[in-house]
C-alpha positions as CSV (number, residue, x, y, z in Angstrom):
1,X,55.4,38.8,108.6
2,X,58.9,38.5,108.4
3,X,59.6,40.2,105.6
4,X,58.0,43.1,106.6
5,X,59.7,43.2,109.9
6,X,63.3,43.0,107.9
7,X,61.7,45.8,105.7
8,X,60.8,48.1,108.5
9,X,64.5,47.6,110.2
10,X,65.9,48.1,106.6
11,X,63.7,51.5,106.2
12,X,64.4,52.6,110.0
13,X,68.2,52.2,110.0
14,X,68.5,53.6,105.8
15,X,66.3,57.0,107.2
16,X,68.4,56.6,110.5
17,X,71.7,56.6,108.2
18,X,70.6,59.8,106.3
19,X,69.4,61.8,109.4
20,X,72.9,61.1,110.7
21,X,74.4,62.1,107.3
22,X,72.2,65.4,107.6
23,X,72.6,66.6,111.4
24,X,76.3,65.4,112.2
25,X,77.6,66.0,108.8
26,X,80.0,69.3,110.2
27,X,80.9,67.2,112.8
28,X,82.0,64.2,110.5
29,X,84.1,66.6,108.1
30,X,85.6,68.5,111.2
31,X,86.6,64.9,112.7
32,X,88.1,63.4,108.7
33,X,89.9,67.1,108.3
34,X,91.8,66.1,111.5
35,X,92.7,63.0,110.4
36,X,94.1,64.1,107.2
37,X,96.0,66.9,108.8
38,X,97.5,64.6,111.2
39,X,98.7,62.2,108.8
40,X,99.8,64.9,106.2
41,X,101.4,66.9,108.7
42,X,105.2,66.5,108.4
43,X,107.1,64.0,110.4
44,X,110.7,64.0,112.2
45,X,112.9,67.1,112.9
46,X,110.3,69.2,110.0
47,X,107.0,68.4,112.2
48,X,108.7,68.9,115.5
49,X,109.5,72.5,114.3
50,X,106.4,73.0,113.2
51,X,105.0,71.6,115.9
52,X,107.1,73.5,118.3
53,X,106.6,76.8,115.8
54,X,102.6,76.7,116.7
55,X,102.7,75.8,120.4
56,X,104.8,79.0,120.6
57,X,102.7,81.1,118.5
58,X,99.4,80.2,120.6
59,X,101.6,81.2,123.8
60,X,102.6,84.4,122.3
61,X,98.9,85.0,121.5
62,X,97.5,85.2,124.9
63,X,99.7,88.1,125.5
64,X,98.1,90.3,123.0
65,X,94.8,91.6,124.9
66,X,97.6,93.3,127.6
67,X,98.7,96.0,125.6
68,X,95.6,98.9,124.9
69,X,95.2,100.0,121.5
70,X,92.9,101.7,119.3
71,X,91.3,100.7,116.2
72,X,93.2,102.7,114.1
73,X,96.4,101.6,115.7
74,X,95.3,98.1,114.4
75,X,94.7,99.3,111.2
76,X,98.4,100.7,110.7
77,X,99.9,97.5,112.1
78,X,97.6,95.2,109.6
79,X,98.6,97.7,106.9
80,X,102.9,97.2,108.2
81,X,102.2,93.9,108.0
82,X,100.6,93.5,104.8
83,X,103.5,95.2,103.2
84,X,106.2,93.1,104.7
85,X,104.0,89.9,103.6
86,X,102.2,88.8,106.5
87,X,98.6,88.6,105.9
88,X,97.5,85.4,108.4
89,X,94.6,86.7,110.6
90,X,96.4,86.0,113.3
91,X,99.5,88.2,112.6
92,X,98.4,91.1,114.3
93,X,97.5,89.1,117.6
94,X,100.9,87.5,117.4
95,X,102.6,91.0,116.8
96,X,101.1,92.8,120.4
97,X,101.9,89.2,121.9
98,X,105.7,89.2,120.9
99,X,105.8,93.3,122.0
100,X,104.9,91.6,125.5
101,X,106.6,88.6,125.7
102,X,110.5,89.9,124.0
103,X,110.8,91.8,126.9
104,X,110.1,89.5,129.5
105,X,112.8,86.8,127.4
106,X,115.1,89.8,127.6
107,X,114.6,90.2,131.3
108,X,114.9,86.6,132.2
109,X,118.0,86.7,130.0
110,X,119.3,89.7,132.3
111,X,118.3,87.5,135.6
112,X,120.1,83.8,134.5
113,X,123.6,85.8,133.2
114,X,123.5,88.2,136.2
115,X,124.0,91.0,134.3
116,X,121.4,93.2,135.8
117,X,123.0,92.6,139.3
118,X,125.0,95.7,138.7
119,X,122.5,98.1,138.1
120,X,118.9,96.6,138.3
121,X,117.0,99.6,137.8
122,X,119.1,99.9,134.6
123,X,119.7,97.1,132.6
124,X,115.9,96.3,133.1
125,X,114.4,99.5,131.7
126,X,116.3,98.8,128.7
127,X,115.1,95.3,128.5
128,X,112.0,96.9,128.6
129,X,112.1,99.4,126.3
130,X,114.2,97.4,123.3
131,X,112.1,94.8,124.2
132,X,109.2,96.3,123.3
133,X,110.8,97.8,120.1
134,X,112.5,95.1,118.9
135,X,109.0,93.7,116.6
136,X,108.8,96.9,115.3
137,X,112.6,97.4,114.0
138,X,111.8,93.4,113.0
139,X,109.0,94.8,110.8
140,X,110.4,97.5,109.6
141,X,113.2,95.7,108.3
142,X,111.6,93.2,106.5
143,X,109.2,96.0,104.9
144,X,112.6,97.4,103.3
145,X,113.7,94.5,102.7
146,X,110.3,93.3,100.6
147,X,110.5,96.6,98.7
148,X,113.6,96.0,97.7
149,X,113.4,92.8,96.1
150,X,110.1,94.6,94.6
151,X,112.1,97.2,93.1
152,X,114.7,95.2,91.7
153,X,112.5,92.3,90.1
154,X,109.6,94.8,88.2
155,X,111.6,95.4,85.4
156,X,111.7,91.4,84.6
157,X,108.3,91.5,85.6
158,X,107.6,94.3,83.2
159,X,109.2,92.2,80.6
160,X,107.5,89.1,80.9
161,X,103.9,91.0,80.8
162,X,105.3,92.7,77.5
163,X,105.8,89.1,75.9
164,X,102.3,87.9,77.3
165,X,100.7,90.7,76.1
166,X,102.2,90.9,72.9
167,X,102.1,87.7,72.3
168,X,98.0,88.2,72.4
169,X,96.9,87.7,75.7
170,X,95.2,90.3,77.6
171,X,96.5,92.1,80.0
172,X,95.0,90.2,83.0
173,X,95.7,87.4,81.0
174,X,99.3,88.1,81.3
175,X,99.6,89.5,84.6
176,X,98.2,85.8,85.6
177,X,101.1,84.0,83.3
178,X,103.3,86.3,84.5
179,X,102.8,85.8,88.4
180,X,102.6,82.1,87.9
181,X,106.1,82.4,85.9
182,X,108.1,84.5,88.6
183,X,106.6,82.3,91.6
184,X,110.4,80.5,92.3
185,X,112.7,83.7,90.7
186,X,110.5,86.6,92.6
187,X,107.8,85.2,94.7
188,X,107.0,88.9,96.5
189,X,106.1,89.8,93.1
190,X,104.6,86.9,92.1
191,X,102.2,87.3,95.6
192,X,101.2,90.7,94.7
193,X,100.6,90.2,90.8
194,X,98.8,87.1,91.4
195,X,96.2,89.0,94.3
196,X,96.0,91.6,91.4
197,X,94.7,88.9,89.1
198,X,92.6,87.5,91.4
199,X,90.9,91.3,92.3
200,X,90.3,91.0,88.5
201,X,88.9,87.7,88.3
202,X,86.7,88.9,91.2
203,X,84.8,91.8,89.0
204,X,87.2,94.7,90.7
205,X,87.9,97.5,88.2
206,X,91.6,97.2,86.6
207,X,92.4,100.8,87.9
208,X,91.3,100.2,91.5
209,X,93.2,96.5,91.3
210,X,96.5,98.3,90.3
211,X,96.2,100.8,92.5
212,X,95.6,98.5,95.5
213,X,99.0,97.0,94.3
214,X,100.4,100.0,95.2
215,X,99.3,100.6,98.7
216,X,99.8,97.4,99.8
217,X,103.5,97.2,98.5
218,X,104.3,101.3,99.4
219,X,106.9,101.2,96.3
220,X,107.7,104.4,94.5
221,X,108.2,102.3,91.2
222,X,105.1,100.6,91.1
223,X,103.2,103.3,92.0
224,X,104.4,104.6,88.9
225,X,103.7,102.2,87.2
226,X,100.2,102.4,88.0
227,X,99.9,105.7,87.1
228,X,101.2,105.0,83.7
229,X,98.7,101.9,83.4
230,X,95.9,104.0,84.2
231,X,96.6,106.7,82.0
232,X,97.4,104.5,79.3
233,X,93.9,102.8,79.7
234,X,92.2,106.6,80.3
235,X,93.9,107.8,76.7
236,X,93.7,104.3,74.6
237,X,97.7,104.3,73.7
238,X,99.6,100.5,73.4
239,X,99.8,98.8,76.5
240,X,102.6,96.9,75.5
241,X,104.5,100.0,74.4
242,X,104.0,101.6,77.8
243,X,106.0,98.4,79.7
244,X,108.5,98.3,77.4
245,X,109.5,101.9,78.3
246,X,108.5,101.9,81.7
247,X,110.9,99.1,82.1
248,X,113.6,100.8,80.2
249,X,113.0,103.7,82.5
250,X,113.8,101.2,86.0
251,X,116.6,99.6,84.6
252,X,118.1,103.4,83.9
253,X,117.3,104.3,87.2
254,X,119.0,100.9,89.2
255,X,121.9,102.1,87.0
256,X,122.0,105.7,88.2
257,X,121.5,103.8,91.8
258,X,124.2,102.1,91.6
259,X,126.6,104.2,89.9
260,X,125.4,106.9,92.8
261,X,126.7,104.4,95.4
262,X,129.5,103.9,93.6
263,X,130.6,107.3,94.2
264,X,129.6,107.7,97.1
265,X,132.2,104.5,98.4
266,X,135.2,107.4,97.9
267,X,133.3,109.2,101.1
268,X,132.7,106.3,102.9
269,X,136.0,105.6,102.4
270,X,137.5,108.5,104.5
271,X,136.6,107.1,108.2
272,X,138.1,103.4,108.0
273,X,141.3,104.9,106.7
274,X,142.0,107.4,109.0
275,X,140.9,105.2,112.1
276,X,142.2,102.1,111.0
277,X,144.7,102.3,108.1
278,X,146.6,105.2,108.8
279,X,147.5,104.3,112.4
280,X,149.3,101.3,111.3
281,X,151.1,103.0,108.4
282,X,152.0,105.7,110.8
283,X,153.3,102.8,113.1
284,X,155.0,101.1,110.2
285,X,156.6,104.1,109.2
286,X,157.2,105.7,111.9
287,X,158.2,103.5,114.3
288,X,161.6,102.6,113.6
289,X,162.7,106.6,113.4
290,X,161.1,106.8,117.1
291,X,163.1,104.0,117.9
292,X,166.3,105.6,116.7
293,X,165.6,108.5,118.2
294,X,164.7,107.0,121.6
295,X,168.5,105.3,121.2
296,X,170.0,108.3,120.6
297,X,168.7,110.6,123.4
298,X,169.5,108.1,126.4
299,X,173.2,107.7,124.5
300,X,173.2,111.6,125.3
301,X,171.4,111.7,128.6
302,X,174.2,108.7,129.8
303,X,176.7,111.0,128.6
């Protein structure tokens, strides 16, 4: 008798166990996933920031549903911030939130160093209105910014897939070695080439990978490249051959860039010497003549 009693607790509590297991399981994972983030998360001055860094982002949030905007609106501003790098889900939220919330800093600023005191109306409407601008010059910038590292960094890109590839990988192959090799010299490269690969890994055509690549980083280079890549696949010609020259053909042009700047520095040139250098070589110059002369007329006039 019991034996069978211990059996029957030993069944109960075993299927008990595994209906536990079965039904709270999402709980139990959500509950061990917070554990581990709270012990991995970093500690000291580093987890205070980051700390400090997410509190303020999930402020800034709650100010996104103000501002109306349209679906397509969103779709340019998830585009912008693809290209400069952002692509959290909650980048766009945190964009119309900081459009709200830099002009009410700016205005608070205004208020505490009483510079609005002199005309309110004023100074506040320009709070306002570079407030509200001030994310999108942020963006902007960082855009350019991004596409010029791009620019600079495909022709080493461009020369690493040439030793991949001839070297006997594929080309996917070598666009994966190649955005795992740039990750700490040109990691906006290495971001974009490794989503490429990825796309590829995926099942996505080569073409339509590529010329993803080129909308998302809005380049003028790579979007040549593409082209090339694509007509080199369309006509059967060697890969390997077309990178080598295509990367010949950017390092030409940075040259022309930079010689065009060059010459351009004689212009520039012009406006800093007349308002800053020839004043003082005018007053170095000139100045003991006038001095002279200003000794010599009141002699006269005294006379």
């Amino acid at each position: 008798m019991g034996v069978a009693v211990f059996s029957f607790l030993v069944i109960f509590l075993l299927v008990g166990s595994a209906g536990l297991i079965l039904f709270y399981r999402e709980a139990m994972l959500q509950r061990i996933a917070a554990v581990t983030t709270q012990r991995t998360r970093p500690r000291g001055i580093k987890g205070a920031i980051h700390e400090t860094g997410a509190q303020l982002t999930s402020v800034v949030e709650r100010f996104e549903r103000v501002l109306p905007r349209s679906e397509a609106e969103v779709s340019i501003v998830r585009q912008r911030l693809i290209r400069a790098g952002i692509r959290e889900e909650s980048a766009v939220r945190i964009f119309y939130g900081a459009k709200i919330v830099t002009p009410l800093v700016l205005c608070l600023l205004f208020l505490i160093t009483g510079i609005g005191h002199y005309s309110p109306v004023f100074f506040y409407l320009v709070a306002l209105g570079v407030g509200f601008m001030v994310p999108d010059f942020w963006l902007t910038n960082r855009i350019k910014k991004r596409q010029s590292r791009i620019t600079i960094g495909l022709p080493d890109a461009l020369d690493l897939l040439v030793i991949c590839v001839e070297a006997g990988l594929s080309l996917d192959q070598a666009v994966s070695r190649t955005a795992e090799e740039l990750k700490i010299t040109r990691p906006e490269l290495s971001d974009e080439l490794g989503i490429v690969a990825l796309e590829q890994a995926a099942g996505r055509p080569r073409g339509e990978a590529w010329k993803s690549l080129a909308n998302r980083t809005d380049v003028e280079a790579v979007r040549n490249l593409v082209s090339v890549l694509v007509q080199s696949e369309k006509f059967g010609t060697s890969i390997a051959r077309t990178l080598r020259v295509h990367s010949d053909t950017l390092r030409v042009q940075r040259k022309q860039r930079v010689e065009e700047q060059a010459a351009k520095t004689t212009v520039k040139l012009v406006f800093p010497l007349v308002f800053f250098i020839f004043p003082s070589i005018f007053v170095v110059t000139l100045g003991p003549a006038i001095l002279i002369m200003i000794e010599s007329f009141k002699k006269f006039f005294h006379q």
